[in-house]
Legacy VTK file of the C-alpha trace (Angstrom):
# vtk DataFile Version 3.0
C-alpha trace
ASCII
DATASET POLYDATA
POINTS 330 float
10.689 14.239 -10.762
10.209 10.929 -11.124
11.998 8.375 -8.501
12.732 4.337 -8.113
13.889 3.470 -4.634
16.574 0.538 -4.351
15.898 -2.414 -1.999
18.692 -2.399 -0.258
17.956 0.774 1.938
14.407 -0.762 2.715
15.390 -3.575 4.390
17.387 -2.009 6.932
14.537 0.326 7.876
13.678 -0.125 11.797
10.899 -1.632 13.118
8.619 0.856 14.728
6.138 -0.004 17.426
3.168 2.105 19.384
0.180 4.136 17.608
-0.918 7.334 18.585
-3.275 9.511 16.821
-2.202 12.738 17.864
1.566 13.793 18.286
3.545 17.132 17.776
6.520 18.660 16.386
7.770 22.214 15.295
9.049 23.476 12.359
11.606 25.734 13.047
13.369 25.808 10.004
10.804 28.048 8.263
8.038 28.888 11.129
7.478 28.377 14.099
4.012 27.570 13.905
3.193 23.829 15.202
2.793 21.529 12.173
-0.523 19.891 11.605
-1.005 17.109 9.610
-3.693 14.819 8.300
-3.786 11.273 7.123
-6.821 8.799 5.738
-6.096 5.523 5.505
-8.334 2.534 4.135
-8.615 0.090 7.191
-7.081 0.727 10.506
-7.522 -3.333 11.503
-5.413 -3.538 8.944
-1.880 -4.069 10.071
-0.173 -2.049 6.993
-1.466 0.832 7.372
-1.407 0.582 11.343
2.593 0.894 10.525
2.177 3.300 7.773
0.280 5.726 10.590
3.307 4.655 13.418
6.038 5.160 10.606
4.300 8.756 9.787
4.411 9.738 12.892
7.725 8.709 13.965
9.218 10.501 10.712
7.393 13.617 11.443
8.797 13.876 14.742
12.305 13.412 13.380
11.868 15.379 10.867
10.026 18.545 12.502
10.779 18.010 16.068
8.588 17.211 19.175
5.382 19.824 18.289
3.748 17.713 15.527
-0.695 16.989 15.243
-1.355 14.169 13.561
-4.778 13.569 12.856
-5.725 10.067 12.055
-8.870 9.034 9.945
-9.935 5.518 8.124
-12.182 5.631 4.957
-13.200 1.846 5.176
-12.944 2.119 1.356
-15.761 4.485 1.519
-15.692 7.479 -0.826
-18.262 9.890 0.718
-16.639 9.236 4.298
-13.106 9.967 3.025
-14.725 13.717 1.238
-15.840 14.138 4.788
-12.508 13.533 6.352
-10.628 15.565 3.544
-13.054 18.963 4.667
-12.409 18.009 8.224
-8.808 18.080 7.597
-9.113 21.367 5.836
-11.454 23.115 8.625
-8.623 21.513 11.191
-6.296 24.056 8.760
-3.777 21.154 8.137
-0.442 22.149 7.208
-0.477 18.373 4.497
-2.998 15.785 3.984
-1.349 12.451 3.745
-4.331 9.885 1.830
-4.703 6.401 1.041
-7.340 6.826 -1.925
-10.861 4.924 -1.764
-10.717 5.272 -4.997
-8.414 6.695 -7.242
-10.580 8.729 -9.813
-13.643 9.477 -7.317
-11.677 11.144 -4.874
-10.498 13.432 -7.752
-12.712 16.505 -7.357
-12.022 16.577 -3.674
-8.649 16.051 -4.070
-8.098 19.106 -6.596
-10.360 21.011 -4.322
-8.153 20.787 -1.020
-5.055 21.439 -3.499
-6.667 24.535 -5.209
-6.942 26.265 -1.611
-3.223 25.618 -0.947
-3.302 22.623 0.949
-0.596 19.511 -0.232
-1.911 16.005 -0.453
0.593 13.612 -0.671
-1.235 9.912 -2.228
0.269 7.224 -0.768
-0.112 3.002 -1.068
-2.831 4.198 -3.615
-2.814 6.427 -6.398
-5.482 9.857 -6.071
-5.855 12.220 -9.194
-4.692 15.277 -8.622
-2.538 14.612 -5.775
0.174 16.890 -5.293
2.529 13.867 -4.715
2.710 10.103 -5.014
4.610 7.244 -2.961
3.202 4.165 -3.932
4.523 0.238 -3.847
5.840 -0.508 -7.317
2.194 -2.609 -7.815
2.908 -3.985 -10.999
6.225 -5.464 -10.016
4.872 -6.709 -7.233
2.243 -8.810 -9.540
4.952 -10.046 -11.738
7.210 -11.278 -9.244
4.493 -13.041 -7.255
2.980 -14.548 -10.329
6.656 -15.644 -11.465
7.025 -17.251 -8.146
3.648 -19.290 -8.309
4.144 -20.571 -12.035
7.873 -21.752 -10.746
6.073 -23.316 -7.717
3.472 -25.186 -10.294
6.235 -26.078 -12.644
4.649 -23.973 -15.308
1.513 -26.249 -15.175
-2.270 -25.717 -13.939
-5.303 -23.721 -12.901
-4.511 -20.553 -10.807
-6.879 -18.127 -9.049
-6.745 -15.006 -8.869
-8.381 -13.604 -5.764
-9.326 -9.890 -6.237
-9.923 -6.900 -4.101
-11.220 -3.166 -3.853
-10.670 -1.550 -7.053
-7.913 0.456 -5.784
-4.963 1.260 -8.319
-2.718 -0.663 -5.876
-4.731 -3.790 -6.340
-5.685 -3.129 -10.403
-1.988 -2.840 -10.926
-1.361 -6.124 -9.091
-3.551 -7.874 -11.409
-1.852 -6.321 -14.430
0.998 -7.035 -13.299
0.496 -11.118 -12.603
-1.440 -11.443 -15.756
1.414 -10.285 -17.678
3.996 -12.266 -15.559
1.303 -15.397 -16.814
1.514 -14.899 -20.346
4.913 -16.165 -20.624
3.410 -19.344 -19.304
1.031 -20.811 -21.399
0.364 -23.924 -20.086
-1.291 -21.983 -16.524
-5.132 -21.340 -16.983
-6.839 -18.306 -15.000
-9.896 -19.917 -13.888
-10.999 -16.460 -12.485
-9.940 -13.122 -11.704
-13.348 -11.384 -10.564
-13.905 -12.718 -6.939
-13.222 -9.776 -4.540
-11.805 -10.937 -1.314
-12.509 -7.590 -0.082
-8.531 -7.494 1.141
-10.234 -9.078 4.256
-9.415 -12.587 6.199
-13.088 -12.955 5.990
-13.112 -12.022 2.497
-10.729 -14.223 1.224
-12.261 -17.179 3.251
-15.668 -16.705 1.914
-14.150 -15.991 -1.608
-11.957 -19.253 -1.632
-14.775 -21.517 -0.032
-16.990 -20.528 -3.359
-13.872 -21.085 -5.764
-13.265 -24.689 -4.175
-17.130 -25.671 -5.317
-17.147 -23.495 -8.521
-13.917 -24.912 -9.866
-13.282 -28.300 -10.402
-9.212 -27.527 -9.884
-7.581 -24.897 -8.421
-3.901 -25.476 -7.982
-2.776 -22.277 -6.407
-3.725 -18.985 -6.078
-2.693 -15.241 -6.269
-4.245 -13.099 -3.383
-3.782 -9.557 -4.113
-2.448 -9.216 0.031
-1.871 -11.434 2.805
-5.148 -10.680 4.613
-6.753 -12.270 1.859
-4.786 -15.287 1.249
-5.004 -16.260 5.042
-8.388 -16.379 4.716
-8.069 -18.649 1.608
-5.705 -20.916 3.535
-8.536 -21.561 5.928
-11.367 -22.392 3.276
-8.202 -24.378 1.237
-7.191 -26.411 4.950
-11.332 -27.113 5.888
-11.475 -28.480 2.469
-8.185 -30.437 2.671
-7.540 -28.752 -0.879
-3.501 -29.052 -2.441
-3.540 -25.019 -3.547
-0.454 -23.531 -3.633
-0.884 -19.750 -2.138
1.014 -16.541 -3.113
0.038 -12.742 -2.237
1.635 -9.493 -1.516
2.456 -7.864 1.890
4.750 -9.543 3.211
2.869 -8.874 6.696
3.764 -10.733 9.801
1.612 -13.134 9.626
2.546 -14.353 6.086
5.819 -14.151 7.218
5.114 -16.247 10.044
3.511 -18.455 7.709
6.782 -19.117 5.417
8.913 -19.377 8.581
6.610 -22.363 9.955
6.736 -23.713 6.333
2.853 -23.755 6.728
1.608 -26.260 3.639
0.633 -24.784 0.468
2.548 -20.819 1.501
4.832 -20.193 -2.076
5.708 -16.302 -0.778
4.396 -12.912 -0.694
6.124 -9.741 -2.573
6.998 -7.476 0.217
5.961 -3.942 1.012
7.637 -1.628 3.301
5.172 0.619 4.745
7.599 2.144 6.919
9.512 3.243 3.646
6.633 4.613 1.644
6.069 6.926 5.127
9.787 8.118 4.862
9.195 9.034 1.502
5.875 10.788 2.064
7.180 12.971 4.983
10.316 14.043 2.706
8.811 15.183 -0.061
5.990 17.118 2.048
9.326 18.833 3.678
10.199 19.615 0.462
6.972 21.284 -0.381
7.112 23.100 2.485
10.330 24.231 2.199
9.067 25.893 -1.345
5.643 26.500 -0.144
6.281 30.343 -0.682
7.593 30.002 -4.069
5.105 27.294 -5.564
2.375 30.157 -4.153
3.137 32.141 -7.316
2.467 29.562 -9.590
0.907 26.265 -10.125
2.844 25.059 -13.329
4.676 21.648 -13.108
7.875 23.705 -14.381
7.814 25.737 -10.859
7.855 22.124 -9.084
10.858 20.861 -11.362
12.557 23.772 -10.652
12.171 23.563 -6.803
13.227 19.975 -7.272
9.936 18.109 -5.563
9.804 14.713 -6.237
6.421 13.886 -8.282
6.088 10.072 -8.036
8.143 7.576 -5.898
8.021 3.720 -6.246
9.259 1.691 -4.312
10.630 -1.597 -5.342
9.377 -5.005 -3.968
11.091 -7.978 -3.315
9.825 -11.640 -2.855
9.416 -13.265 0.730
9.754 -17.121 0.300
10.305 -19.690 3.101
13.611 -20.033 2.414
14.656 -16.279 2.965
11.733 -15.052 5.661
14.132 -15.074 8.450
15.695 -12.635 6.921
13.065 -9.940 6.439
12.556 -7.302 9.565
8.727 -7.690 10.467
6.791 -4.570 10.337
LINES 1 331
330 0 1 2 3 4 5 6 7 8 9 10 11 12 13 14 15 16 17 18 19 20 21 22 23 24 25 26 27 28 29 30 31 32 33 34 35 36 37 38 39 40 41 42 43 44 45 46 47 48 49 50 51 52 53 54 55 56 57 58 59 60 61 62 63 64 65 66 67 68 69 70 71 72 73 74 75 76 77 78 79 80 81 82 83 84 85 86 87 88 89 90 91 92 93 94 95 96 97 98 99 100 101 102 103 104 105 106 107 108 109 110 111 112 113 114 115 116 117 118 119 120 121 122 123 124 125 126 127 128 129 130 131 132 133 134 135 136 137 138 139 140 141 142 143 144 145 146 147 148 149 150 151 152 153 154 155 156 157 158 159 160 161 162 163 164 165 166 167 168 169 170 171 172 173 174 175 176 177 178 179 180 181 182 183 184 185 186 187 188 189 190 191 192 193 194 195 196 197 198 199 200 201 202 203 204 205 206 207 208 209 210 211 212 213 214 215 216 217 218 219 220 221 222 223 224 225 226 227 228 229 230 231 232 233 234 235 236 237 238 239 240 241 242 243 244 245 246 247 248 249 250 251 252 253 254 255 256 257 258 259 260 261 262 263 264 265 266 267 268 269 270 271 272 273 274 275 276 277 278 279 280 281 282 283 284 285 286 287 288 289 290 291 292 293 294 295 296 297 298 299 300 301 302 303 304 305 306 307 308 309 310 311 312 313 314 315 316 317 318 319 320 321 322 323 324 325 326 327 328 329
C-alpha cells in the first residue's frame, strides 16, 4: 500500500525538543517484552536528523508506553560503518531497525540479510533496497517546487547552479526533480550540476567559492539542503556576488534566513522530519501487530492483506520570506 500524506496535518505537528539515545517503552498490546529498537542516521550534527531521532523517540513512547531502547547510530555516509551498525543492531536482538541509507543500492545485501532473519527495517529520508518499509520526503516534488520558485525569482532568465550532494536517492531525486521543473524554462542555463557540497556548511562554502571563479555568471543557485546553501551564502557574501539562493529543508536556520529577509534567500521546500518519524513508528506497529502472521509467508500479497503500508511520501511545501513566520521550526 502505497500512501501520499496531505500538508495540512504536517504543519500542525509539535515541536519536539531534547535527545536521548536510549529510552523505553512496553508493548503490552501483544507482549510484554520491552521493545528495542534501532536507528542509523547519516549525520548526527546535522539538525534533521537530530529531530528525526527526538521525533522517533517521542512517538515510540506514545505509541508503546514508557519501556522503549532506542539505540542510536550515525553512518557519516559511510557504507561499511552502517553494515557494522546493522549486525550490531541485530546481535542487540532489535525488535525494528529504523535506517537512513548511505546508499541506497549498497546497503542492499545487508538490508535483505537483517530482513531474511525476521528483523523489519523501516528506510526512512532515504530509500534502501529491500527495506521492509519506506517513509521518505516526496524528493522530486521537492526539486520542482524549489526550481519553480528560483526561475520565478530570475524572471525566467539566467545561469543557475546546481549544488550537489551524497548520492543518496533523496538528493538524486532532488536533482530530477529541478531539472525537470527547468525545462519548462528555456531561457535558464545549468552551468553545472556535478559539484558535491557534501550536504555540509563547509561543503557548500568550498563548493560555491570554486563556482564563483569557474563561472563567469551565476545568478542563483539550487542547494540540494540548507546546510549547503548557507555555506554558499558565505562564499556568495565574501565575494559580494548577486546569486539568488534556493534549497530544501526548511531548517531553522534557513528559516531564520527568510524571516531576516537575508539578501539573495528565494526559499527552501520544507521537510517535516517529525512527520516522516510518525509515519515510520506506525507502520512498524503495524508490522508488529502482524508479525505472527507475515512469519508464514514472505509474499507481498500477505502484507496487502494485513494492510501495511509499503511506501509513504510525504508532501513538501515551499518556505519563502513572505510565509516563514508561519512555519513551526523543527
Amino acid at each position: 500500500m502505497r500512501i501520499l500524506l496531505g500538508v495540512n496535518a504536517m504543519l500542525n505537528s509539535k515541536a519536539i525538543s531534547g535527545l536521548l539515545l536510549c529510552v523505553g517503552c512496553v508493548l503490552s498490546s501483544w507482549s510484554q517484552a520491552a521493545v528495542v529498537a534501532g536507528i542509523s542516521v547519516s549525520d548526527l550534527t546535522n539538525p534533521y536528523f537530530v529531530t528525526m531521532v527526538r521525533s522517533l523517540r517521542d512517538e515510540l513512547q506514545t505509541t508503546f508506553g514508557d519501556d522503549v531502547r532506542l539505540l542510536v547510530r550515525s553512518s557519516a555516509y559511510d557504507h561499511p560503518r552502517q553494515v557494522r551498525q546493522l549486525e550490531e543492531f541485530v546481535a542487540e536482538k532489535v525488535d525494528v531497525i529504523f535506517l537512513v541509507a548511505s546508499d541506497e543500492h549498497k546497503i542492499g545485501p545487508a538490508v535483505k540479510r537483517v530482513v531474511s532473519q525476521g528483523t523489519p527495517i523501516f528506510a526512512i529520508d532515504v530509500r534502501a533496497s529491500g527495506a521492509t518499509a519506506t517513509i521518505t520526503t516526496d524528493n522530486v516534488q521537492a526539486g520542482q517546487i524549489a526550481c519553480e520558485g528560483l526561475a520565478s525569482g530570475l524572471n525566467d532568465h539566467g545561469n543557475i547552479l546546481i549544488i550537489n550532494g551524497p548520492q543518496v536517492s533523496s538528493v538524486i531525486e532532488r536533482v530530477e526533480g529541478c531539472k525537470q521543473a527547468l525545462k519548462n524554462h528555456p531561457d535558464i542555463l545549468i552551468v553545472s550540476d556535478t559539484l558535491n557540497g557534501t550536504a555540509s556548511i563547509e561543503g557548500g562554502l568550498e563548493s560555491m567559492a570554486y563556482a564563483l571563479q569557474a563561472y563567469p555568471k551565476i545568478d542563483g543557485i539550487f542547494a540540494i539542503n540548507d546546510r549547503t546553501a548557507l555555506g554558499a551564502e558565505q562564499a556568495i557574501v565574501q565575494a559580494n556576488a548577486n546569486t539568488l539562493i534556493m534549497s530544501v529543508d526548511g531548517s531553522p536556520a534557513a528559516r531564520e534566513a527568510l524571516i531576516q529577509q537575508r539578501k539573495g534567500w528565494l526559499g527552501t521546500a520544507t521537510q517535516f522530519p517529525d512527520t516522516m518519524s510518525k509515519e515510520a513508528v506506525r507502520i512498524a506497529k503495524q508490522w508488529l501487530e502482524n508479525k505472527d502472521h507475515l512469519s508464514e509467508s514472505k509474499s507481498a500479497e500477505k502484507t496487502r492483506e494485513a494492510q501495511i503500508d509499503t511506501e509513504v511520501l510525504i508532501p513538501t511545501k515551499l518556505m519563502t520570506p513572505s510565509n516563514a513566520l508561519s512555519f513551526t521550526a523543527w
